[in-house]
C-alpha positions in Angstrom: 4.4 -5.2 16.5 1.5 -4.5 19.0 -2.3 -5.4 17.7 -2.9 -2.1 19.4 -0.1 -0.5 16.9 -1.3 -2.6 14.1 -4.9 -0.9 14.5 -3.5 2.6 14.6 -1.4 1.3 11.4 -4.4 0.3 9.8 -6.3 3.7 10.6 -3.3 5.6 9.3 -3.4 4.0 5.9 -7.0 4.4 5.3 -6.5 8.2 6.4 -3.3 7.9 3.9 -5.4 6.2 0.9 -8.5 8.9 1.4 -6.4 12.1 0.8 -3.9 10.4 -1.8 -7.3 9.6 -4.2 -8.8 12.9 -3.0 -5.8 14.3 -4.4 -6.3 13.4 -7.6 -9.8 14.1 -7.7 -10.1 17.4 -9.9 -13.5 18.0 -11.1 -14.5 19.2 -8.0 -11.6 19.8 -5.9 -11.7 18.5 -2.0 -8.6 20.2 -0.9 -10.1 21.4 2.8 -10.2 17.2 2.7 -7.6 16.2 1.6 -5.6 18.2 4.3 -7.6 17.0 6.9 -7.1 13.1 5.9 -3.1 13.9 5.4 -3.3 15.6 9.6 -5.0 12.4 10.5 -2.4 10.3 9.1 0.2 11.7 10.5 -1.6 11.8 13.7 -2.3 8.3 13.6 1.1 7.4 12.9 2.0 9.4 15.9 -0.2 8.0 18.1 1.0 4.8 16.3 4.3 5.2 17.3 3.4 6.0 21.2 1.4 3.1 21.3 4.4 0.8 20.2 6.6 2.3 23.1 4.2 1.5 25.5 3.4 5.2 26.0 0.2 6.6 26.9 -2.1 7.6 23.7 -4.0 11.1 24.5 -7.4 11.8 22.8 -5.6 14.8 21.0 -5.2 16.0 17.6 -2.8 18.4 18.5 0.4 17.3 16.5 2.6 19.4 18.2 1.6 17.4 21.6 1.4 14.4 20.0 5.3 15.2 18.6 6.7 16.5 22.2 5.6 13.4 23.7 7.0 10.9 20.8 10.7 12.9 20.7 11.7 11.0 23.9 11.5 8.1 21.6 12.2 9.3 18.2 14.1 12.9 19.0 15.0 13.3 15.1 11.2 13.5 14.5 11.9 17.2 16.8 12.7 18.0 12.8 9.2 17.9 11.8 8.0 20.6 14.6 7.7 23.4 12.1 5.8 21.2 9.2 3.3 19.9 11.7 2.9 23.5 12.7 1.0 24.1 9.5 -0.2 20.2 9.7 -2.6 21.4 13.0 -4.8 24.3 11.6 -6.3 20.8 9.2 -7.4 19.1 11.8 -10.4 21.3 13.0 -10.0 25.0 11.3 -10.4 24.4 8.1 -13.5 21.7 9.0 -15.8 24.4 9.9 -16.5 28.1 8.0 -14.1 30.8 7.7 -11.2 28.8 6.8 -10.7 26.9 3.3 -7.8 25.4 2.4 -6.3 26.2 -0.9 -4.8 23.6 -3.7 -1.1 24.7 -2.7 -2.4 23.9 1.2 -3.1 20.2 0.1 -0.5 19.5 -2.0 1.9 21.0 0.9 0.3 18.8 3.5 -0.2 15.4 1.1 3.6 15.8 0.6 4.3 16.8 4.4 2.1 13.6 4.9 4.0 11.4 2.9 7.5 12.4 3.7 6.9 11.6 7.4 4.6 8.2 6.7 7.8 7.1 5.0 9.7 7.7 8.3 7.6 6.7 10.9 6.5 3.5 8.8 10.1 2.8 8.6 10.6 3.4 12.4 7.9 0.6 13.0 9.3 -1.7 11.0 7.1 -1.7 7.4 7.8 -1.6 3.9 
């Protein structure tokens, strides 16, 4: 593997460890957090992914961008087009007033998170 990949890798976890702790956390719930960690990590692992190829990484946070770019690679990952659908809004809406996410939101996009950490971590060859 890349260093390059090895650093998105790295980012990917920490994103991965924040909202799995945050997660837990219930006196004083984080939830509009832990969404937004559980986007970045599957961001990162995108971006991850497209760095291993040798692909060019955009400064996006768009998932669904992120996805059509990494399908020419991984086209099974097309699958995952409706979850990162709701995955997106994490990244910025919910960051800023007018939009909260709710309890059901973050345990919808931890597990989201985790299903497809599981794939692409396997795709790049880690336990």
């Amino acid at each position: 593997m890349k260093a390059s990949t090895r650093e998105w890798v790295a980012k990917a976890e920490e994103d991965f460890l924040a909202a799995s702790a945050l997660n837990r956390r219930r006196k004083i719930p984080l939830w509009n957090v832990v969404s937004f960690h559980a986007q970045q990590t599957v961001e990162k692992y995108l971006k991850a992914r497209l760095e291993e190829a040798g692909g060019s990484v955009p400064k996006t946070h768009d998932l669904l961008h992120l996805l059509n770019l990494v399908t020419a690679i991984e086209p099974l990952w097309s699958a995952y087009q409706p979850a990162f659908s709701l995955l997106v809004s994490y990244a910025v809406r919910t960051r800023y007033p007018g939009s909260s996410a709710t309890k059901v939101d973050a345990s919808h996009a931890i597990e989201l998170c985790r299903r497809f950490r599981r794939e692409a971590r396997q795709s790049l060859g880690l336990r």
